[in-house]
TORKOL-4160 file (C-alpha; in steps of 0.2 Angstrom, whole numbers, padded with zeros to 4 digits, m for minus):
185
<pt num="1" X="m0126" Y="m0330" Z="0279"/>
<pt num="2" X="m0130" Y="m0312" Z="0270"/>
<pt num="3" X="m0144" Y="m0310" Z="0286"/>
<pt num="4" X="m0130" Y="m0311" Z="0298"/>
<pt num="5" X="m0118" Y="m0301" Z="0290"/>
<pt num="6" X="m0133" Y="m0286" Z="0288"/>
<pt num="7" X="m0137" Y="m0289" Z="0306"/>
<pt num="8" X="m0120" Y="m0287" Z="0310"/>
<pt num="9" X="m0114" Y="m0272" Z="0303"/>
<pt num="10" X="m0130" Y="m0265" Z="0306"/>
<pt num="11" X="m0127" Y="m0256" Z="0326"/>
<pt num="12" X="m0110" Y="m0249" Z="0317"/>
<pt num="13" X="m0121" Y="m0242" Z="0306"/>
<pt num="14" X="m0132" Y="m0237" Z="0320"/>
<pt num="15" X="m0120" Y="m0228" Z="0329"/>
<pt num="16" X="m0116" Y="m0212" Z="0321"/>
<pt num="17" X="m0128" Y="m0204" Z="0312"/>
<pt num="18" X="m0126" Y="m0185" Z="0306"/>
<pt num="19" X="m0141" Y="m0176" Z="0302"/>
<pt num="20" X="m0139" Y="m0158" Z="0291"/>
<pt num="21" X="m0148" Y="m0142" Z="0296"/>
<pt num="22" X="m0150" Y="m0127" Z="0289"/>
<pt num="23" X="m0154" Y="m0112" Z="0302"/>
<pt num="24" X="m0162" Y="m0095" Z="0299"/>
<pt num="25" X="m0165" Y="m0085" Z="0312"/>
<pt num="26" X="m0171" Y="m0096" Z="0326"/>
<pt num="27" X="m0177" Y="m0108" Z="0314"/>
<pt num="28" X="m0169" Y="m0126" Z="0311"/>
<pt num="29" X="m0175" Y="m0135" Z="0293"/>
<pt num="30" X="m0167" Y="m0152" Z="0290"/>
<pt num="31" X="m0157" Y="m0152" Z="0274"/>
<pt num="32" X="m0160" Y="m0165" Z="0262"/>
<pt num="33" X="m0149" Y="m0170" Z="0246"/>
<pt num="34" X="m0151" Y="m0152" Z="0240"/>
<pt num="35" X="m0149" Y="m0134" Z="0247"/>
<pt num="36" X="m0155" Y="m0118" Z="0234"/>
<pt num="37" X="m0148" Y="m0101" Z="0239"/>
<pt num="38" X="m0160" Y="m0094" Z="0226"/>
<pt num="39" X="m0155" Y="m0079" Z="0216"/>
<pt num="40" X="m0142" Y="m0068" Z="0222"/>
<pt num="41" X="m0136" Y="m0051" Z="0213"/>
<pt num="42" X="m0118" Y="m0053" Z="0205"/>
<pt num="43" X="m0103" Y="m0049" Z="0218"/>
<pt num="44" X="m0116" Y="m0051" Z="0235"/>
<pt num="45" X="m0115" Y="m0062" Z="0246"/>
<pt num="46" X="m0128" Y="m0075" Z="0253"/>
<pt num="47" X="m0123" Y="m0083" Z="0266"/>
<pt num="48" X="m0133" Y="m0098" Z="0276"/>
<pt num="49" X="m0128" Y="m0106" Z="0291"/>
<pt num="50" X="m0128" Y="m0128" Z="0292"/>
<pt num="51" X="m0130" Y="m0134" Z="0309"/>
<pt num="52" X="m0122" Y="m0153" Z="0310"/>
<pt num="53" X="m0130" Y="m0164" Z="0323"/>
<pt num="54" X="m0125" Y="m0182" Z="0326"/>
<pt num="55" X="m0142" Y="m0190" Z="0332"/>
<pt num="56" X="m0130" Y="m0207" Z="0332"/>
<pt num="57" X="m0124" Y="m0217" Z="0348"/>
<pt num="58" X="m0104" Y="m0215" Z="0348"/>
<pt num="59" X="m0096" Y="m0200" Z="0343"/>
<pt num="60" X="m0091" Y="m0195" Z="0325"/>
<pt num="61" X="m0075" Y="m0186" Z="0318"/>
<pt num="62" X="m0083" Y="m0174" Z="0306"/>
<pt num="63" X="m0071" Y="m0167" Z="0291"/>
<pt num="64" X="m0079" Y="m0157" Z="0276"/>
<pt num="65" X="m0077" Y="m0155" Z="0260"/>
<pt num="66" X="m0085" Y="m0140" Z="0248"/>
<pt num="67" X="m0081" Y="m0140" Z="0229"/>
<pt num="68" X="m0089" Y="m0130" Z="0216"/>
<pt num="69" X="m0087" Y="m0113" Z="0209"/>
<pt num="70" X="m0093" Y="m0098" Z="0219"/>
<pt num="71" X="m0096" Y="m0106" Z="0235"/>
<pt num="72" X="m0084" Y="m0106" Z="0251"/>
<pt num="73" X="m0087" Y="m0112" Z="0268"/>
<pt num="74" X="m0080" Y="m0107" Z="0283"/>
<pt num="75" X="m0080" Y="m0117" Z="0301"/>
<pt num="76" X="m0071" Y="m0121" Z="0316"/>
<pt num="77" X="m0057" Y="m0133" Z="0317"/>
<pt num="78" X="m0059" Y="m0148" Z="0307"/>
<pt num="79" X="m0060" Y="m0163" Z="0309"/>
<pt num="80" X="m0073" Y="m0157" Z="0324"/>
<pt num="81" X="m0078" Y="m0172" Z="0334"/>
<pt num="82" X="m0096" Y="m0170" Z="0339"/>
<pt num="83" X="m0103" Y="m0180" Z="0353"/>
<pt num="84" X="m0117" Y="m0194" Z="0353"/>
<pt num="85" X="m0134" Y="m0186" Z="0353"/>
<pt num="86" X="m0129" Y="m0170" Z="0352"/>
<pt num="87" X="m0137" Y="m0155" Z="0357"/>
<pt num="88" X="m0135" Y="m0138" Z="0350"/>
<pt num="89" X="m0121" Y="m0132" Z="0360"/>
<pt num="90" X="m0112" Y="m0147" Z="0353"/>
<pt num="91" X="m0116" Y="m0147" Z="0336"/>
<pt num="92" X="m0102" Y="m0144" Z="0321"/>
<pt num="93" X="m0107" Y="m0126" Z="0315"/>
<pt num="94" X="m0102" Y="m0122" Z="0298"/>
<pt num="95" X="m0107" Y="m0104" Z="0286"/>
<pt num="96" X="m0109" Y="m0109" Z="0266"/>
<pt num="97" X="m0106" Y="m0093" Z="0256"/>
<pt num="98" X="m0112" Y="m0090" Z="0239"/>
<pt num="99" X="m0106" Y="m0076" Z="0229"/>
<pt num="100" X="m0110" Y="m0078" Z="0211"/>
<pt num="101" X="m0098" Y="m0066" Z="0197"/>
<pt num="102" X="m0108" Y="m0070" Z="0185"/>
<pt num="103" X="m0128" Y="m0072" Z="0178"/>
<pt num="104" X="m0128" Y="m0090" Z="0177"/>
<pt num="105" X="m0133" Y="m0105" Z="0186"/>
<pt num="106" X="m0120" Y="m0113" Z="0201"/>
<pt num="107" X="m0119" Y="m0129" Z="0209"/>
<pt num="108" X="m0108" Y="m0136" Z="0221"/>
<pt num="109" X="m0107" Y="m0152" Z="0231"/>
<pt num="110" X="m0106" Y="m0151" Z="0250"/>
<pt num="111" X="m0100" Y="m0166" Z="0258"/>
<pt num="112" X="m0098" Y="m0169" Z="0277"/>
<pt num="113" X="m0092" Y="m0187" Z="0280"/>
<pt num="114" X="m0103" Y="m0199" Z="0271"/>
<pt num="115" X="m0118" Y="m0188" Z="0268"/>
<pt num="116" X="m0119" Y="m0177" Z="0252"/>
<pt num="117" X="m0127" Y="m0161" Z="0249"/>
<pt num="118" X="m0129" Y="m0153" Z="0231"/>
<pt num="119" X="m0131" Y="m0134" Z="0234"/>
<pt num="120" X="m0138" Y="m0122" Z="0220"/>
<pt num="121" X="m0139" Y="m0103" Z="0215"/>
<pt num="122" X="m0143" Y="m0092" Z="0203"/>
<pt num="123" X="m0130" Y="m0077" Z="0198"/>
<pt num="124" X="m0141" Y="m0064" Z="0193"/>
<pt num="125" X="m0141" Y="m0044" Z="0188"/>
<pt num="126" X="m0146" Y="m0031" Z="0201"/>
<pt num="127" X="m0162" Y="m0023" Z="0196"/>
<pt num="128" X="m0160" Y="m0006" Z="0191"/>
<pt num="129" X="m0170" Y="0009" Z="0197"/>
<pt num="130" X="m0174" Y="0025" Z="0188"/>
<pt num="131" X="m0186" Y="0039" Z="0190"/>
<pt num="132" X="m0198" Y="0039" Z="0178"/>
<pt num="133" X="m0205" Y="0056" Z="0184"/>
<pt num="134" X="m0203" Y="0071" Z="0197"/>
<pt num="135" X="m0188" Y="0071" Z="0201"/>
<pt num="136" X="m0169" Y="0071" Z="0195"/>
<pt num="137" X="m0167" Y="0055" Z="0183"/>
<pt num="138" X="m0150" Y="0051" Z="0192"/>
<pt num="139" X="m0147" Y="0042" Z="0210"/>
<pt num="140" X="m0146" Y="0051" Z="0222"/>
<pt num="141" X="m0163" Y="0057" Z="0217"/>
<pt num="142" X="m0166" Y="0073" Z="0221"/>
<pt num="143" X="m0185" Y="0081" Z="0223"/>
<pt num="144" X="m0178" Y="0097" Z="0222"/>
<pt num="145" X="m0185" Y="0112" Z="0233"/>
<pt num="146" X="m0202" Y="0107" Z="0242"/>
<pt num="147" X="m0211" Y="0122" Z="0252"/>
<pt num="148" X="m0214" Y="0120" Z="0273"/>
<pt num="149" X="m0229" Y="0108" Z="0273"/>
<pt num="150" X="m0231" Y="0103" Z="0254"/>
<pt num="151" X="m0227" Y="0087" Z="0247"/>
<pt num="152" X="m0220" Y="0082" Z="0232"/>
<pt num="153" X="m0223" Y="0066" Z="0222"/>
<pt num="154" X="m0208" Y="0056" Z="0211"/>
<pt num="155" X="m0211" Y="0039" Z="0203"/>
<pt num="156" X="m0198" Y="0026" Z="0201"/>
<pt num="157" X="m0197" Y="0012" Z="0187"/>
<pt num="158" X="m0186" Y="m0002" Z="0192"/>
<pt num="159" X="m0179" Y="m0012" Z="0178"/>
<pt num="160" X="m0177" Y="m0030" Z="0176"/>
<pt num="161" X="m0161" Y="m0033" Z="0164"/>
<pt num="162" X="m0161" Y="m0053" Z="0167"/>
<pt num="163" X="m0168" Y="m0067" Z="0154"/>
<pt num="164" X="m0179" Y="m0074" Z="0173"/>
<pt num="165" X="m0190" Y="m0066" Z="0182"/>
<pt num="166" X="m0181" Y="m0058" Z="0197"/>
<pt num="167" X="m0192" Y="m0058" Z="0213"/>
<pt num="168" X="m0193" Y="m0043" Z="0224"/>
<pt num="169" X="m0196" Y="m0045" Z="0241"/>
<pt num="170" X="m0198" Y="m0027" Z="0248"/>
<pt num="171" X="m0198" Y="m0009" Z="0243"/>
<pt num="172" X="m0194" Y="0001" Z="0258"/>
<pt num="173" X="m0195" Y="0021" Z="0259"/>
<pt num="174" X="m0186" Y="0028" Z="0274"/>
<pt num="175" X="m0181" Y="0044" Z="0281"/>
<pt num="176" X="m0188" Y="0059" Z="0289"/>
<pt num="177" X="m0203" Y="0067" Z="0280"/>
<pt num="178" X="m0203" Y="0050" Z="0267"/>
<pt num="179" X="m0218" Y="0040" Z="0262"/>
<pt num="180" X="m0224" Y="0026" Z="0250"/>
<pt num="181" X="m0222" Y="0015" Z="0239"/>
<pt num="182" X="m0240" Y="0019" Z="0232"/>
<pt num="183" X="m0247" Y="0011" Z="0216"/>
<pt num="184" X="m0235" Y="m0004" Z="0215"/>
<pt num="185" X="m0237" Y="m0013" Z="0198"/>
């Protein structure tokens, strides 16, 4: 009797089935039972983009529900119906913002009909930068007056004033007559 009951609920099962996707850029990566947003800086914002397919056989009402502190989600008109096998064009498009105010760790639940999604940040302090030499000791740094064709050299120090390791993805130098970074440590 159980065997025909699991047979028989299994094609409602069947039918509607929504998979979660987190897009960057032109990239789609299937989202699991957790999403990280890493470390943001205190009062930015991260923002990352789920892409809701229904890879089911009928179509799906899709409602959703975000709770946790410092995250908000914005979408289209909900519930959103997406059709059966949906392509991109018919997928339920929502942006999940994370914007810490404090240094301290955040969690939130995402949950889109049945499926739930435990997304994670990190709050964390700027890094600050200084000049440790050639040049004023205050932004906007000023290397005061270099002559026609000389060059004049300033280092920076960029400080770390959290209890983790903050990772840095780039140092850019830009502008006219500007290059570097050199010696990086």
């Amino acid at each position: 009797m159980r065997a025909w009951i699991l047979i028989a609920l299994l094609p409602i099962a069947a039918d509607a089935q929504l998979v979660i996707h987190a897009v960057n850029g032109g990239t789609e990566t299937v989202v699991g039972s957790s999403y990280d947003f890493g470390q943001v800086a205190l009062n930015t914002t991260s923002n990352v983009q789920f892409r809701i397919y229904n890879d089911g056989g009928s179509d799906v009402t899709v409602t959703v529900v975000l709770s946790g502190a410092g995250f908000t989600f914005t979408s289209p008109y909900l519930p959103y119906t997406i059709p059966a096998h949906s392509v991109v064009a018919q997928t339920l498009n929502i942006t999940v913002s994370f914007t810490p105010a404090s240094a301290a760790s955040f969690s939130a639940n995402l949950q889109i009909n049945g499926l739930s999604v435990i997304l994670m940040g990190s709050g964390v302090t700027a890094p600050t930068l200084t000049s440790a030499s050639g040049c004023s000791s205050a932004a906007p740094f000023s290397f005061g007056p270099v002559p026609t064709g000389g060059s004049t050299t300033c280092t920076f120090a960029l400080q770390n004033l959290n209890p983790q390791a903050v990772a840095v993805a780039s140092v850019i130098v830009n502008g006219l007559g500007f290059t570097g970074p050199y010696g990086i440590t």
